[in-house]
N, CA and C atoms as an extended XYZ file, in Angstrom:
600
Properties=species:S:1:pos:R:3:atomname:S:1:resname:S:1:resid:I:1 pbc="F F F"
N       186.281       93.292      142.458 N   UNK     1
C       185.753       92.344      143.449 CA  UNK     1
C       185.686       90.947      142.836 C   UNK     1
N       186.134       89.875      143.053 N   UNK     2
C       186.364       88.681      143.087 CA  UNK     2
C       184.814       88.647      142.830 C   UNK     2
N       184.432       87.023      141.969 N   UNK     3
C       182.919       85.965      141.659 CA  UNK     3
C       183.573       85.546      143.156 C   UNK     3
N       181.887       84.945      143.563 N   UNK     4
C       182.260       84.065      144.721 CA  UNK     4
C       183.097       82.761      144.309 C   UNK     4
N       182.926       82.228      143.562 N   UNK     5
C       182.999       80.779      142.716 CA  UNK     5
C       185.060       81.010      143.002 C   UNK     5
N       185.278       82.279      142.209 N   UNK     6
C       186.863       82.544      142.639 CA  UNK     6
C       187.427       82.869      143.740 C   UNK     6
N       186.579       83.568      145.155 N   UNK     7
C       186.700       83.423      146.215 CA  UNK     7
C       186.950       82.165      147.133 C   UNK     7
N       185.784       81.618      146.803 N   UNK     8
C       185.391       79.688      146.839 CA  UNK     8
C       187.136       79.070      146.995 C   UNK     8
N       187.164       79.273      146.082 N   UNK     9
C       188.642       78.238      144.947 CA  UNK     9
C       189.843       78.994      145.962 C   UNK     9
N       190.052       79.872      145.728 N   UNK    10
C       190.928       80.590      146.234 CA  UNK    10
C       191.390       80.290      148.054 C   UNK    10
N       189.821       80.425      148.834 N   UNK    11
C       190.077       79.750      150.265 CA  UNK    11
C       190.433       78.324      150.060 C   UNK    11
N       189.599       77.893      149.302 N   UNK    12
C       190.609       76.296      149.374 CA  UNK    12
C       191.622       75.607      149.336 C   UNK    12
N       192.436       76.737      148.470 N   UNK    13
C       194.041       76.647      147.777 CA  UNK    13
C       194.410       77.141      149.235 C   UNK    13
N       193.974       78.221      149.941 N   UNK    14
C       194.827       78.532      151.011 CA  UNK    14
C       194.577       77.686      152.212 C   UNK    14
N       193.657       77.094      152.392 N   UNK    15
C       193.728       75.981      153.654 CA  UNK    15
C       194.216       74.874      153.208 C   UNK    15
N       194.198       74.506      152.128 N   UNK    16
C       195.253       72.910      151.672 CA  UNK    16
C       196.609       73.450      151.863 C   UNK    16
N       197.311       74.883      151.468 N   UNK    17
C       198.634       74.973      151.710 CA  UNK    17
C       199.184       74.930      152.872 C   UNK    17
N       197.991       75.702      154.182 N   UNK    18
C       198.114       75.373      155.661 CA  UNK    18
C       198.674       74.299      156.132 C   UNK    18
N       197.540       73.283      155.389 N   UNK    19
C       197.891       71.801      156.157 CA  UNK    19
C       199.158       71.028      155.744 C   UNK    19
N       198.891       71.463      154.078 N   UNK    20
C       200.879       70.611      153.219 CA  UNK    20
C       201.856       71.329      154.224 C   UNK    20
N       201.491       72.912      154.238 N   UNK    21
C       202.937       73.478      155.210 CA  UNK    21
C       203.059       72.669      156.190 C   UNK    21
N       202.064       72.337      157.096 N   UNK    22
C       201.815       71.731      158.414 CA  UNK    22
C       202.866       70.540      158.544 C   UNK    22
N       202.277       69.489      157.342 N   UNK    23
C       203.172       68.330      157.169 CA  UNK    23
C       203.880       68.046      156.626 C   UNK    23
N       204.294       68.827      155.765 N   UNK    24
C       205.784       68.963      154.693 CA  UNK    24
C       206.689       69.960      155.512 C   UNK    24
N       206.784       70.826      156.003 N   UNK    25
C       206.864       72.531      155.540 CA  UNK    25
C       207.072       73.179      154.696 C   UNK    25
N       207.393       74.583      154.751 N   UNK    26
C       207.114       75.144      153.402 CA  UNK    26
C       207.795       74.894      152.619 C   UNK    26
N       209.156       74.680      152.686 N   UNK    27
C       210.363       74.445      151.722 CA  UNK    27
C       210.039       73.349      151.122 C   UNK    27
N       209.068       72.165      151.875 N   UNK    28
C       208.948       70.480      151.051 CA  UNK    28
C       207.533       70.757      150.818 C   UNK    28
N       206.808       71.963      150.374 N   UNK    29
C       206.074       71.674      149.968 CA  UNK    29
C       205.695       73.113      148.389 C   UNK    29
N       205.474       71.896      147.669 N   UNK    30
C       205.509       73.051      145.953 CA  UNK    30
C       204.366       73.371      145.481 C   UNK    30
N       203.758       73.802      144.421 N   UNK    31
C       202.751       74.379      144.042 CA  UNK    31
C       202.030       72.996      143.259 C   UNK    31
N       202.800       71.877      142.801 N   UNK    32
C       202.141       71.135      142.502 CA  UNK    32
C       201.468       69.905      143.396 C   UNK    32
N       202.028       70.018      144.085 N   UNK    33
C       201.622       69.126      145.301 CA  UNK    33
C       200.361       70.045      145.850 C   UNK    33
N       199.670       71.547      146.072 N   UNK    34
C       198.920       71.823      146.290 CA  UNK    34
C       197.496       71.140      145.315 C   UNK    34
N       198.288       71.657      144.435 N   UNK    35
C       197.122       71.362      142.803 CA  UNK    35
C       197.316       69.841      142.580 C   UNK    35
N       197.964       69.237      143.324 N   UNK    36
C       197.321       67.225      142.947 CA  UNK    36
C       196.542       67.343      144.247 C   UNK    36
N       196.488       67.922      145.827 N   UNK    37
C       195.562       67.786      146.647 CA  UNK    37
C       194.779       68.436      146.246 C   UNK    37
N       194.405       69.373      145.410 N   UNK    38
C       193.164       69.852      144.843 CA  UNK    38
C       192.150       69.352      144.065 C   UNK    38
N       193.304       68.069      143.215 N   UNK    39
C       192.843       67.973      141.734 CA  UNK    39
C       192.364       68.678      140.979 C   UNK    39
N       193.224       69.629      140.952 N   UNK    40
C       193.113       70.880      139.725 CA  UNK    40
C       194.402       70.723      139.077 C   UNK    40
N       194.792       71.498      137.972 N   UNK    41
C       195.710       71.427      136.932 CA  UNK    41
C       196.649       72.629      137.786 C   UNK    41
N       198.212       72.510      138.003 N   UNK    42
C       198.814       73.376      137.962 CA  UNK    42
C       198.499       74.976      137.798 C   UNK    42
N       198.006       74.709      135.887 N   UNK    43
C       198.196       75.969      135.576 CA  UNK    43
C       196.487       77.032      136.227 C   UNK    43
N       195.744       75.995      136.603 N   UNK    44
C       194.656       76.712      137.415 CA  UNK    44
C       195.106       77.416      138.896 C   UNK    44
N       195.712       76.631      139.282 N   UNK    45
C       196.262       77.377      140.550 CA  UNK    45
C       197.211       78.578      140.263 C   UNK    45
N       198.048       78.383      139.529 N   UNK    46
C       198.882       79.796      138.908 CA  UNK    46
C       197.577       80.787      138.653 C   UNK    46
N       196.527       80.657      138.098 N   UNK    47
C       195.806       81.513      138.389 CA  UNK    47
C       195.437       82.291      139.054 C   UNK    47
N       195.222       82.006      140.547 N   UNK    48
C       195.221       82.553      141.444 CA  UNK    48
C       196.846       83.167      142.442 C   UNK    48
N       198.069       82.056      142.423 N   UNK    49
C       199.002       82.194      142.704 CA  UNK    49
C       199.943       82.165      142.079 C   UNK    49
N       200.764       82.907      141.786 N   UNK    50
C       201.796       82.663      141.148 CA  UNK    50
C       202.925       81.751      141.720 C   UNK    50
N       203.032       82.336      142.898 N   UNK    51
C       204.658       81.590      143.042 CA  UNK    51
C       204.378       81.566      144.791 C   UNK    51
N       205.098       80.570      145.052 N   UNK    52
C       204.899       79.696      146.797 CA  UNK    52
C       204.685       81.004      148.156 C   UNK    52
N       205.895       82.261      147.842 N   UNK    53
C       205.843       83.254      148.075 CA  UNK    53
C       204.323       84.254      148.547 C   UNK    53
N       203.539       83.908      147.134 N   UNK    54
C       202.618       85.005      147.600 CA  UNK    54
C       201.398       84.183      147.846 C   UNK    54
N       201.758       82.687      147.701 N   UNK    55
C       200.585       82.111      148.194 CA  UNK    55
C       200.352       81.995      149.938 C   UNK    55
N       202.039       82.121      150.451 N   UNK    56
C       202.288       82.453      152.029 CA  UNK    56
C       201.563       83.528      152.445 C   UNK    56
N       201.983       84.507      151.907 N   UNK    57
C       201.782       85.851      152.088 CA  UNK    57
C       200.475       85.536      152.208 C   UNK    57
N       199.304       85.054      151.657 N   UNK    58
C       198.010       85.200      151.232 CA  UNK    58
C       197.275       84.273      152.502 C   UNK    58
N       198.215       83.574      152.927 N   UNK    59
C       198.187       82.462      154.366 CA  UNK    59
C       198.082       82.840      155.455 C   UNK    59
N       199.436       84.190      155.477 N   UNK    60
C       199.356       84.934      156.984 CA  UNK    60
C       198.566       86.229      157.005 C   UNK    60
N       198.380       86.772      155.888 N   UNK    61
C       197.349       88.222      155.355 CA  UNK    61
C       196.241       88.274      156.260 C   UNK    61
N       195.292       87.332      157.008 N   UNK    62
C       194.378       87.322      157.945 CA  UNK    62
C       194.818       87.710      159.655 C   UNK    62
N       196.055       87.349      159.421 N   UNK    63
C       196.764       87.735      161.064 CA  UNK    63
C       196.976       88.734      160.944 C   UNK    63
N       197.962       89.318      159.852 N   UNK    64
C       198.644       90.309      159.879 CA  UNK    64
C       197.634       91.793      160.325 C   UNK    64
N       196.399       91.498      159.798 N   UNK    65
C       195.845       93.078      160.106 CA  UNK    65
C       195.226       93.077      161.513 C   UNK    65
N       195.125       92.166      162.211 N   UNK    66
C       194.293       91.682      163.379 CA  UNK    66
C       195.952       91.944      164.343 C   UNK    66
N       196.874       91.445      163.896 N   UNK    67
C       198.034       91.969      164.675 CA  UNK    67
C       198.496       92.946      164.785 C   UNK    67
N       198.349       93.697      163.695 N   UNK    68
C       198.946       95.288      163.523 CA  UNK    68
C       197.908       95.983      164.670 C   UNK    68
N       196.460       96.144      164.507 N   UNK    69
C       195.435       96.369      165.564 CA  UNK    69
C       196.073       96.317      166.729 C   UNK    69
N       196.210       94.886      167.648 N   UNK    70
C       196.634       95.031      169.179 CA  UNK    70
C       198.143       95.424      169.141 C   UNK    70
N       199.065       95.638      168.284 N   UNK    71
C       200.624       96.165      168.790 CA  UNK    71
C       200.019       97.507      169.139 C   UNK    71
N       199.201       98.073      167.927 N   UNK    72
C       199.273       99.932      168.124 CA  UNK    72
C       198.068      100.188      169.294 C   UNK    72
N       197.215       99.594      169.917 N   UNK    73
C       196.347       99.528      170.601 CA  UNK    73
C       197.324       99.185      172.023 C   UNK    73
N       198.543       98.239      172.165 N   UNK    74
C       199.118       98.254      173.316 CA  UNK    74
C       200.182       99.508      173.578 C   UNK    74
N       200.780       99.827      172.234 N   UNK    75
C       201.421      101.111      172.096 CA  UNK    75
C       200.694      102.464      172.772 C   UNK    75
N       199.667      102.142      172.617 N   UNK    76
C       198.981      103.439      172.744 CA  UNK    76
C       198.889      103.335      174.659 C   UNK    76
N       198.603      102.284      175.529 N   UNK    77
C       199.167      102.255      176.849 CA  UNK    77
C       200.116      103.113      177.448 C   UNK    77
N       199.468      103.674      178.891 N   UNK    78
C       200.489      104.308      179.699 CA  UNK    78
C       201.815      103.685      179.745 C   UNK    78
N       202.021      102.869      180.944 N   UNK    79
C       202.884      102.130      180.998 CA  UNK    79
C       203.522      101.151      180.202 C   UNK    79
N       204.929      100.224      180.622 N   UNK    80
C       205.775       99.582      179.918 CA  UNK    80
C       204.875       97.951      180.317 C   UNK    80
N       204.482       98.308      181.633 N   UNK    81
C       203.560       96.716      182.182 CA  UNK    81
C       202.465       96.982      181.542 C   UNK    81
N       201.516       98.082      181.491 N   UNK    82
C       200.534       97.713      180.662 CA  UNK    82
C       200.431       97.668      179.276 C   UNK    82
N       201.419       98.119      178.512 N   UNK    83
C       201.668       98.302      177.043 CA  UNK    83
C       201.680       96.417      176.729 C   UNK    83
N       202.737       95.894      177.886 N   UNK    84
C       202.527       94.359      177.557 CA  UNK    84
C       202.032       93.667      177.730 C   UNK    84
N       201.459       93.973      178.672 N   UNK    85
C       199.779       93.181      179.552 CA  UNK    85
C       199.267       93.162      178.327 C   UNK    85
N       198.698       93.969      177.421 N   UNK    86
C       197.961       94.594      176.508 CA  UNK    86
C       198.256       93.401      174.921 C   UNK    86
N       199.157       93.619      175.113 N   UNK    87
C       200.335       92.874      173.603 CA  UNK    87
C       200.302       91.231      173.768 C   UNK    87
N       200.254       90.988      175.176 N   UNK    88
C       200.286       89.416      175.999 CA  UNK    88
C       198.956       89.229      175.626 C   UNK    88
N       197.901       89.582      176.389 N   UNK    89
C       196.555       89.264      175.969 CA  UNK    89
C       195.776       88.917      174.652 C   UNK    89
N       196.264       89.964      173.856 N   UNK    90
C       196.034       90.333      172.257 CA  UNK    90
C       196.551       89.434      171.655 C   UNK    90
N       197.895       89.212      171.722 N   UNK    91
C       198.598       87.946      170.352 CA  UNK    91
C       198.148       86.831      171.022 C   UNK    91
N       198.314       86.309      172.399 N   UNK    92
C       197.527       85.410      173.167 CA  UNK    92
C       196.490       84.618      172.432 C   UNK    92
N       195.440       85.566      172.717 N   UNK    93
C       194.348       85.459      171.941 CA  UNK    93
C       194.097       85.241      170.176 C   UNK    93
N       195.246       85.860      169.566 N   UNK    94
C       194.802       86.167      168.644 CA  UNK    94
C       195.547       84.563      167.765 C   UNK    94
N       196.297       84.146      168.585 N   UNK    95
C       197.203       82.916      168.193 CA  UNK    95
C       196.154       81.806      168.186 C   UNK    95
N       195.767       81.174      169.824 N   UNK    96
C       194.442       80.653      169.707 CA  UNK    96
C       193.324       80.726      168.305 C   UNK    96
N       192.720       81.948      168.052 N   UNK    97
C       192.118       81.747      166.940 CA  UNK    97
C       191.825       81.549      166.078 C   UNK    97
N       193.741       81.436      165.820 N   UNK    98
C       194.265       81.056      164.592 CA  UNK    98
C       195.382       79.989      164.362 C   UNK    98
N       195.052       78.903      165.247 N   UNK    99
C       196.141       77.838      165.810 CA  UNK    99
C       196.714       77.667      164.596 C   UNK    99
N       196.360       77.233      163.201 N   UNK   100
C       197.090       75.930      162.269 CA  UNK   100
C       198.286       77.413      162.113 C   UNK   100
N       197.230       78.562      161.693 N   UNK   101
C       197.953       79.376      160.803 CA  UNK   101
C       199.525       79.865      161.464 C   UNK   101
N       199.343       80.329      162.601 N   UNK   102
C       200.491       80.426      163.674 CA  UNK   102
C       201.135       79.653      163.536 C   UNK   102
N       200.849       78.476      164.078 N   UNK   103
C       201.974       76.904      164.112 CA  UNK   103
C       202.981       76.779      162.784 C   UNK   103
N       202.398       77.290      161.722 N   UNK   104
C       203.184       77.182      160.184 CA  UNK   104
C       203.642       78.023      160.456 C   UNK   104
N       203.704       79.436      161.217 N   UNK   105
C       204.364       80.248      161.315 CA  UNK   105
C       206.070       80.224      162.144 C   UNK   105
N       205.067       79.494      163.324 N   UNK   106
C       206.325       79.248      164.152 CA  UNK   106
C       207.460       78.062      164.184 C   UNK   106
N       206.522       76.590      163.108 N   UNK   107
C       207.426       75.849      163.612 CA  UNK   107
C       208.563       75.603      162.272 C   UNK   107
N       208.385       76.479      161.365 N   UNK   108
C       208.856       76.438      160.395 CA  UNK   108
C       209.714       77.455      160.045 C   UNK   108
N       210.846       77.632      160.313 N   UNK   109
C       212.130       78.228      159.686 CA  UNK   109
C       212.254       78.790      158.635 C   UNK   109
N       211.613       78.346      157.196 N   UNK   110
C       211.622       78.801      156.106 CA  UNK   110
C       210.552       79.447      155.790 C   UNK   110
N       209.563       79.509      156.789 N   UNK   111
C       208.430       80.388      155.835 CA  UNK   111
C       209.231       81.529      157.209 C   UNK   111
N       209.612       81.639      158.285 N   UNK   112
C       209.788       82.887      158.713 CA  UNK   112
C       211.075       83.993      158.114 C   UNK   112
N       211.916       83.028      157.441 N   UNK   113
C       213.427       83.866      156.246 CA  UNK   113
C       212.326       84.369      155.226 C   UNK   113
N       211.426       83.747      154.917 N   UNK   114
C       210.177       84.561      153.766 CA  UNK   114
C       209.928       85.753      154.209 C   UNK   114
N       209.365       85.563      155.254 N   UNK   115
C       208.409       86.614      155.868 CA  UNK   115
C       209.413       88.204      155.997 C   UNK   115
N       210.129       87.636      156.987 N   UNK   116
C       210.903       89.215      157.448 CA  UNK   116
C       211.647       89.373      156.379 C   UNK   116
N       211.569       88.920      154.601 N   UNK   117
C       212.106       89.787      153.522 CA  UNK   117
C       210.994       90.586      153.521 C   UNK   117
N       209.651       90.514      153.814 N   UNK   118
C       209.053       91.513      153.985 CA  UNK   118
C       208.897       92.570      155.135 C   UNK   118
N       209.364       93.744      154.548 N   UNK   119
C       209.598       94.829      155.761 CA  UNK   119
C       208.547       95.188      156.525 C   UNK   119
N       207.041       94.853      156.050 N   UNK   120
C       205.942       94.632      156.993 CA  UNK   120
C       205.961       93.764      158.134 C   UNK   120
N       206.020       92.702      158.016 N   UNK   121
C       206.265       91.981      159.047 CA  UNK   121
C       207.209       91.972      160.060 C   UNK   121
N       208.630       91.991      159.318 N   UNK   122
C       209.779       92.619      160.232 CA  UNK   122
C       209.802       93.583      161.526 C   UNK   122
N       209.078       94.585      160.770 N   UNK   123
C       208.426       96.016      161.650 CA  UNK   123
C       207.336       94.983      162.773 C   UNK   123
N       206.669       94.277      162.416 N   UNK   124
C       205.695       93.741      163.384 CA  UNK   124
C       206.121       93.059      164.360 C   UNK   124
N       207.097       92.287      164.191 N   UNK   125
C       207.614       91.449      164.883 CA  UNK   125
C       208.531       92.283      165.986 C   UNK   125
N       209.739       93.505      165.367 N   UNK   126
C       210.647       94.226      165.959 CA  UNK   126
C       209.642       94.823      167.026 C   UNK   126
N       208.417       95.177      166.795 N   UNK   127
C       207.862       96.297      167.721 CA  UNK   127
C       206.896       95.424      169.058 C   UNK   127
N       206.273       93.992      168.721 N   UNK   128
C       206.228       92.994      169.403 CA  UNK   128
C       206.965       92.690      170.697 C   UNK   128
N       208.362       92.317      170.028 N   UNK   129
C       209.330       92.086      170.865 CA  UNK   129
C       209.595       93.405      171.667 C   UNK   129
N       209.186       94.353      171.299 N   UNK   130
C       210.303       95.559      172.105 CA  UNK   130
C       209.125       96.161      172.863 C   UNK   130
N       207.571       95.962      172.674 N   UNK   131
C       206.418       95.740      173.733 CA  UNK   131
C       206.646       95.264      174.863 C   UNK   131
N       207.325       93.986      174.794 N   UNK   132
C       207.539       92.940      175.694 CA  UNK   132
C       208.419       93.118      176.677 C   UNK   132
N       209.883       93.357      176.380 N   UNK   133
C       211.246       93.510      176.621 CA  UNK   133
C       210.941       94.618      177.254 C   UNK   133
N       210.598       95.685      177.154 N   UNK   134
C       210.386       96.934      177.990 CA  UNK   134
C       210.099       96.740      179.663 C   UNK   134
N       209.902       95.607      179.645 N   UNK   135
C       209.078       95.228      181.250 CA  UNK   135
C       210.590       95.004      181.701 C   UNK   135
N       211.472       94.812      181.260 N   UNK   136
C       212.912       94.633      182.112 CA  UNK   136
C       213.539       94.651      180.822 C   UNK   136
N       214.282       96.271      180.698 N   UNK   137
C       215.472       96.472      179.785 CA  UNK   137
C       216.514       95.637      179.585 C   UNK   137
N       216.958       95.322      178.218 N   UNK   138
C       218.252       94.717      178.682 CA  UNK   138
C       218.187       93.223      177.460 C   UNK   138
N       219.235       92.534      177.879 N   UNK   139
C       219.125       91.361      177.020 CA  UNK   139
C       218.493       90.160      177.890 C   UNK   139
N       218.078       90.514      179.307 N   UNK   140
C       217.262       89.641      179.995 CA  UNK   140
C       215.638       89.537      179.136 C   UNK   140
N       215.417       90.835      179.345 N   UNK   141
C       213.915       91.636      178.555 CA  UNK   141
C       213.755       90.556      177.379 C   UNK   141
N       214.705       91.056      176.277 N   UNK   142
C       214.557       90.425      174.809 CA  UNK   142
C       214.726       89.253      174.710 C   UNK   142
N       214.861       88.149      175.796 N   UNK   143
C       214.999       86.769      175.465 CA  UNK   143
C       213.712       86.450      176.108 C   UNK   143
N       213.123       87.047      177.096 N   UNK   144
C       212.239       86.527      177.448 CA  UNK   144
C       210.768       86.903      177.050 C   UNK   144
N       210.910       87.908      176.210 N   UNK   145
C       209.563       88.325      175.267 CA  UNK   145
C       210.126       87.216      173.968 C   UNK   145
N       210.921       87.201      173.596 N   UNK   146
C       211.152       86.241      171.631 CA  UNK   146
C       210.958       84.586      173.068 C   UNK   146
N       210.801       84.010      174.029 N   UNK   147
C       209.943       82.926      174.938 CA  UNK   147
C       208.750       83.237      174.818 C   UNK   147
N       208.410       84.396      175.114 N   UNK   148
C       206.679       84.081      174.898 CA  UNK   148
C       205.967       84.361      174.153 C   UNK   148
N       206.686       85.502      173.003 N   UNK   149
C       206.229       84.814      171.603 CA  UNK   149
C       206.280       83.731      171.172 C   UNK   149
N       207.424       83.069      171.067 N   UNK   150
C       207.649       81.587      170.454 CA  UNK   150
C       207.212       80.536      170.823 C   UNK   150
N       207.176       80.698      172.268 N   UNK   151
C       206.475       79.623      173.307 CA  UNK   151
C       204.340       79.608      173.008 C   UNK   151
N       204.222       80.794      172.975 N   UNK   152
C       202.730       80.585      172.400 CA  UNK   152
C       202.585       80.338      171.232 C   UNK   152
N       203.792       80.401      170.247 N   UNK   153
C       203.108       80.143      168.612 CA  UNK   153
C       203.809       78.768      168.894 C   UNK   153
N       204.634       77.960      169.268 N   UNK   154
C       204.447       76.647      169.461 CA  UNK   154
C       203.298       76.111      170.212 C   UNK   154
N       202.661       76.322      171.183 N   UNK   155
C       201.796       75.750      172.239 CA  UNK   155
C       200.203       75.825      171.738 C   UNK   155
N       200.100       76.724      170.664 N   UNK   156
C       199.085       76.704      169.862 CA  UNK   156
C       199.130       75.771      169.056 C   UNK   156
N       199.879       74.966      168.330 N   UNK   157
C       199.889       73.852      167.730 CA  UNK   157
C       198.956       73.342      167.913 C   UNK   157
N       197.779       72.789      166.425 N   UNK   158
C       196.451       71.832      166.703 CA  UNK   158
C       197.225       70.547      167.124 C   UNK   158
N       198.040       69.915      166.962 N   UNK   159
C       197.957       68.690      167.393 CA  UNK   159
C       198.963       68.057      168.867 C   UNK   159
N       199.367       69.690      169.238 N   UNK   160
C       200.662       69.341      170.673 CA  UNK   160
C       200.056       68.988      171.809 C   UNK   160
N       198.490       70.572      172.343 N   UNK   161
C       198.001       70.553      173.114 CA  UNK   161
C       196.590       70.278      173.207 C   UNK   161
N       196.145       69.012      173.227 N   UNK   162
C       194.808       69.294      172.934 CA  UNK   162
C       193.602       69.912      174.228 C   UNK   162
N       193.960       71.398      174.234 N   UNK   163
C       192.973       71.741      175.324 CA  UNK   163
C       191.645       72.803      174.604 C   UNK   163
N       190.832       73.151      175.325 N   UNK   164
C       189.512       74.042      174.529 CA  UNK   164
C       190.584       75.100      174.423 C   UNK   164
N       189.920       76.089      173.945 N   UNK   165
C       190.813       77.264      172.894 CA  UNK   165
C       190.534       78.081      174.477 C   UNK   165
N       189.440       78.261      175.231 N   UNK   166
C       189.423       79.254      176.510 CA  UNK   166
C       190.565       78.828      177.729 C   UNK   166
N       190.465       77.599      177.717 N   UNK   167
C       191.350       77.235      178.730 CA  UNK   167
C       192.653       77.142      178.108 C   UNK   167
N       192.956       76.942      177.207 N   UNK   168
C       194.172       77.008      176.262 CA  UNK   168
C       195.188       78.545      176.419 C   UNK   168
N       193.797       79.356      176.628 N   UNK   169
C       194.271       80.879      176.417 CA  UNK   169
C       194.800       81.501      177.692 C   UNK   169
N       193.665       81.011      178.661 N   UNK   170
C       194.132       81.033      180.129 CA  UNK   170
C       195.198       80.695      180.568 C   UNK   170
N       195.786       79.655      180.226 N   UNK   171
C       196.961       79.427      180.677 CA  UNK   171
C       198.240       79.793      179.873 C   UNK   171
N       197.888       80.149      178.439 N   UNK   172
C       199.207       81.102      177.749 CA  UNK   172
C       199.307       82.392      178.508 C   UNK   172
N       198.254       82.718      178.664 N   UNK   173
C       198.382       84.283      179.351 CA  UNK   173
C       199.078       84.171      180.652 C   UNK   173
N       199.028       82.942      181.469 N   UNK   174
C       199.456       83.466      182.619 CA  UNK   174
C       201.171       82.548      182.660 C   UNK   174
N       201.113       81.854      181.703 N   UNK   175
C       202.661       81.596      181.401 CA  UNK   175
C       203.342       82.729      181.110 C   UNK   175
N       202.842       83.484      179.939 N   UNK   176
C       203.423       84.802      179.967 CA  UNK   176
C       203.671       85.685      180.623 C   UNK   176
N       202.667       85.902      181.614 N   UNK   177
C       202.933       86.922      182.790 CA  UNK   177
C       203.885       86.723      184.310 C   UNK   177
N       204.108       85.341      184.287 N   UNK   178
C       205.321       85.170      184.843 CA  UNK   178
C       206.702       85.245      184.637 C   UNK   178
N       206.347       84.734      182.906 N   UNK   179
C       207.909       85.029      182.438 CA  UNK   179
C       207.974       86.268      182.006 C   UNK   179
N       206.938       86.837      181.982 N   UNK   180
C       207.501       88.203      182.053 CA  UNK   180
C       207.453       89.470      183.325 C   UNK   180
N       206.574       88.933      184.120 N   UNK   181
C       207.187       88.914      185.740 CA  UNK   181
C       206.472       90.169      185.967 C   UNK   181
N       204.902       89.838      184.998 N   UNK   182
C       203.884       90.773      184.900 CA  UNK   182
C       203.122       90.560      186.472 C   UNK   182
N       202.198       91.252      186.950 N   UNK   183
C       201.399       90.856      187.589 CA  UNK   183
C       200.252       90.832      186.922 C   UNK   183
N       199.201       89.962      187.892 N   UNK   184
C       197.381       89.451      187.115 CA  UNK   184
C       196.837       90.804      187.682 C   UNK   184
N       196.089       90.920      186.358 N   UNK   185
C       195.191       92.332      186.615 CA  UNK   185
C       194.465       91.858      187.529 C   UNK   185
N       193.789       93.158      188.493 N   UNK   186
C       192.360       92.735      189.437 CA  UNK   186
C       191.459       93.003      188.754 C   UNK   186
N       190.675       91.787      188.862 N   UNK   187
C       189.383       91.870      188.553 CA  UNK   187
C       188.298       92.674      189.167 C   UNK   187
N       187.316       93.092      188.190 N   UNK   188
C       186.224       94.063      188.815 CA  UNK   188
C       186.406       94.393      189.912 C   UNK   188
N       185.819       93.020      190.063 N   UNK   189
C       184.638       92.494      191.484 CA  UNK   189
C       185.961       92.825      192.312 C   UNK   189
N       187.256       92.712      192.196 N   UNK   190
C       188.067       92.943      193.765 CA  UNK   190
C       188.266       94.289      193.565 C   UNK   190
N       187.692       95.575      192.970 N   UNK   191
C       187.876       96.534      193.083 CA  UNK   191
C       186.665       97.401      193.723 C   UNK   191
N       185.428       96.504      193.592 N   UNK   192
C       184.368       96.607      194.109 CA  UNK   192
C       184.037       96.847      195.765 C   UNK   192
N       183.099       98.081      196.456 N   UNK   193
C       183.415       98.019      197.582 CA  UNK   193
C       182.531       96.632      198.098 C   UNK   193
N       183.102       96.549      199.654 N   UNK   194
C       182.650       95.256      199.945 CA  UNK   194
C       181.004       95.571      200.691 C   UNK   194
N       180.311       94.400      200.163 N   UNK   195
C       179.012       94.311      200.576 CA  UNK   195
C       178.881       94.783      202.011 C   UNK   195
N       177.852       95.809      202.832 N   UNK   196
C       177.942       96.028      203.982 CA  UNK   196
C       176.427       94.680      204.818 C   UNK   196
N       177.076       93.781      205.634 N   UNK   197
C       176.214       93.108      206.253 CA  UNK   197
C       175.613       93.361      207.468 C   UNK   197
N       175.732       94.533      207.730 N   UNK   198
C       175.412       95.109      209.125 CA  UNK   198
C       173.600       95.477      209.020 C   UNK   198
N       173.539       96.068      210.506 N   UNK   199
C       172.015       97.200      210.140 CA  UNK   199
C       172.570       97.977      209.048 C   UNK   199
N       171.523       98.929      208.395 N   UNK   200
C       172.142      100.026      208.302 CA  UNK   200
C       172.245      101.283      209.049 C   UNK   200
């Protein structure tokens, strides 16, 4: 178990790399450029990271288990509409919560050739997309689920859209459910019988 003091150090190294990814990306941005925004020495940060690689890895490690959760939780759904209803809602949400971290994810090219060398992620992403695509087989399906993945990890961007994170979410969800040609769940209350205003 990690001192807090190395816990401490450690989140810090990983939200300064967030933001260098943010405005460099990953490829223009090196391990020493973390450690001069730190003002720490190089070889202190090798301490904790070795190499640009697993300091990524250590960047997206907070999504990754929160994502694995809603794929196998939409998997587990009857249907092909609700398996994605399910998958729409979940990454939806789960993007929002995690705007910077997503956005480095999505708007950057080189940290995603990183990523899917890892066969974890790969698998996450393949089973994502094929959540989605199921709502209409075909190569119609798969272009328009890798749209609303991509389209929400761009639109989460802290600095594209500036809306509250609820209303932000509201309207990814229902972008998605058109392009994917979902229908809006009913709510409760319209499943509810209707109030009787009569005698009784």
């Amino acid at each position: 178990m990690n001192a807090p003091g190395v816990t401490d150090t450690r989140g810090r190294i990983i939200d300064t790399a967030v933001r260098l990814f943010t405005r460099h990306s990953y490829a223009g941005t090196s391990l020493q450029m973390i450690a001069d925004e730190l003002s720490v020495t190089k070889a202190a940060l090798y301490y904790h990271f070795h190499t640009r690689e697993e300091l990524l890895t250590a960047v997206v490690e907070p999504v990754l288990g929160p994502l694995r959760t809603i794929i196998e939780a939409a998997e587990a759904q009857r249907t092909p509409h609700a398996r994605a209803e399910h998958l729409l809602a979940g990454y939806a949400a789960l993007a929002v919560r995690n705007r910077a971290v997503i956005s480095v994810l999505a708007a950057d090219p080189g940290v995603t050739d990183v990523l899917l060398t890892q066969r974890d992620l790969g698998d996450l992403i393949s089973r994502q997309v094929r959540l989605l695509a199921d709502v209409d087989r075909g190569p119609s399906g798969q272009i328009k689920a890798a749209l609303v993945l991509g389209g929400i990890a761009v639109a989460v961007a802290p600095r594209l859209i500036d809306l509250d994170d609820d209303v932000l979410l509201q309207h990814l969800v229902e972008a998605g459910r058109r392009t994917l040609g979902l229908r809006t769940p009913r709510r409760a209350t319209h499943n509810a019988a209707p109030s009787q205003t009569g005698p009784p």
